[in-house]
C-alpha positions in Angstrom: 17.9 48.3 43.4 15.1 50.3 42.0 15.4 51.9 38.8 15.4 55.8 40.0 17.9 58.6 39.2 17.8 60.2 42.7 18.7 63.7 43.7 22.3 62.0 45.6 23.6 60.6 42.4 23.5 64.1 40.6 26.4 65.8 40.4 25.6 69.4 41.6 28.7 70.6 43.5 30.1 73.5 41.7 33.6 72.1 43.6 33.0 68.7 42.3 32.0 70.0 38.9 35.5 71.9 38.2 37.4 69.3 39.9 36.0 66.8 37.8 36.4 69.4 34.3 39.9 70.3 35.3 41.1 66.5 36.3 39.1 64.3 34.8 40.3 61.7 32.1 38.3 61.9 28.9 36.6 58.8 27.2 35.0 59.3 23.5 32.4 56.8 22.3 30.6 57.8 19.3 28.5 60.8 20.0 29.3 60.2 24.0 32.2 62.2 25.9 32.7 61.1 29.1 35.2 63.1 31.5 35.3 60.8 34.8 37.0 61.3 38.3 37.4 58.5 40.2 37.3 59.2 44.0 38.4 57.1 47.3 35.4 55.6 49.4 31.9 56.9 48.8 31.0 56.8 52.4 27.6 57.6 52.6 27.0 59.2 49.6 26.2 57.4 46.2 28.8 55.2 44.6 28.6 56.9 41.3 27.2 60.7 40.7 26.4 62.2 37.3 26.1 65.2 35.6 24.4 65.0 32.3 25.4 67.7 29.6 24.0 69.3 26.3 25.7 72.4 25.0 24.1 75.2 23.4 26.3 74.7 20.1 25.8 71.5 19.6 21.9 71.3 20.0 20.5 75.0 19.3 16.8 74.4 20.5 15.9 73.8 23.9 13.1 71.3 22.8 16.1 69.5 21.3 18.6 69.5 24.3 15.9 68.7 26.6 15.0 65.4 25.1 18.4 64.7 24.4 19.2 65.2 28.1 16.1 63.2 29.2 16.8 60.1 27.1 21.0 60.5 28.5 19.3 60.2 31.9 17.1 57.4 31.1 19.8 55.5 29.4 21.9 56.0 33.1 18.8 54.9 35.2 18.2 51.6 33.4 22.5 51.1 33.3 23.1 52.1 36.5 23.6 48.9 37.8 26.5 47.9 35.3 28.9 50.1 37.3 27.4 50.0 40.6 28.2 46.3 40.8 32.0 47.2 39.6 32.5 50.2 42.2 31.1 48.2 45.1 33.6 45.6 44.9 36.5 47.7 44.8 35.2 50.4 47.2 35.7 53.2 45.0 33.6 56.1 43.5 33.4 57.9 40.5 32.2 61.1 39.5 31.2 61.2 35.9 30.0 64.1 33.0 28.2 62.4 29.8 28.3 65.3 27.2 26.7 64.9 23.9 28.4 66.4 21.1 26.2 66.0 18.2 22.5 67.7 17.5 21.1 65.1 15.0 17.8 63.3 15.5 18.5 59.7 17.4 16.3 57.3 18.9 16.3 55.9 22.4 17.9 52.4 21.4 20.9 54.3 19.7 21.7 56.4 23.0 20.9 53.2 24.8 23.3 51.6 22.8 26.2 54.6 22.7 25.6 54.4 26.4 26.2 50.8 27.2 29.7 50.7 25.0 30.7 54.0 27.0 29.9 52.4 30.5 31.8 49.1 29.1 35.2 51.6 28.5 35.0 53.3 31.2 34.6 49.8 33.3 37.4 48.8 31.7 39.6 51.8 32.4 38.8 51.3 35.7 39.8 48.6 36.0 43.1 49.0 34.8 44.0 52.1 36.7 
């Protein structure tokens, strides 16, 4: 599967966007909130679809958010795979928001890191549910 973060796994659909705010189960790790819906058969569509998030109060400068944003996405690309391979077994798909919630300097390996532990939870609340 090549390592891109392509336009049909964004999550753009202001529908899907309150659906997922309004009825999505929350999942904290570290710096990472992670309000997931989990949906029947993906169909056509991609398997998993993501929306990345930065608020304004937590990160004040654009320059800030922005990076913060890109490494979030770059953290998703190279990860993808860990809950691709859980959702096609089961035939599922989820619909996920990664909000960062803090506006401190960090490094690529400690997202990286936040983002793997995150994707572990959330595989395994999937699983149970």
């Amino acid at each position: 599967m090549p390592l891109l973060f392509s336009k049909s796994e964004r999550l753009s659909a202001k529908r899907d966007i309150e659906t997922l705010f309004s009825e999505g189960k929350n999942l904290r790790q570290g710096k990472l909130l992670l309000k997931y819906v989990v949906g029947g058969d993906a169909g056509s569509g991609s398997q998993v679809k993501v929306l990345i998030v930065v608020p304004k109060r937590s990160v004040r400068l654009a320059v800030n958010r922005n990076r913060i944003k890109r490494l979030l996405r770059e953290a998703f690309r190279i990860n993808r795979d860990l809950i691709v391979d859980f959702l096609s077994n089961s035939n599922k798909s989820v619909q996920i928001a990664v909000i960062w919630s803090d506006g401190s300097e960090l490094l690529f390996s400690e997202v990286d890191q936040l983002y793997k532990t995150a994707l572990a939870k959330l595989i395994k609340a999937l699983g149970t549910a």
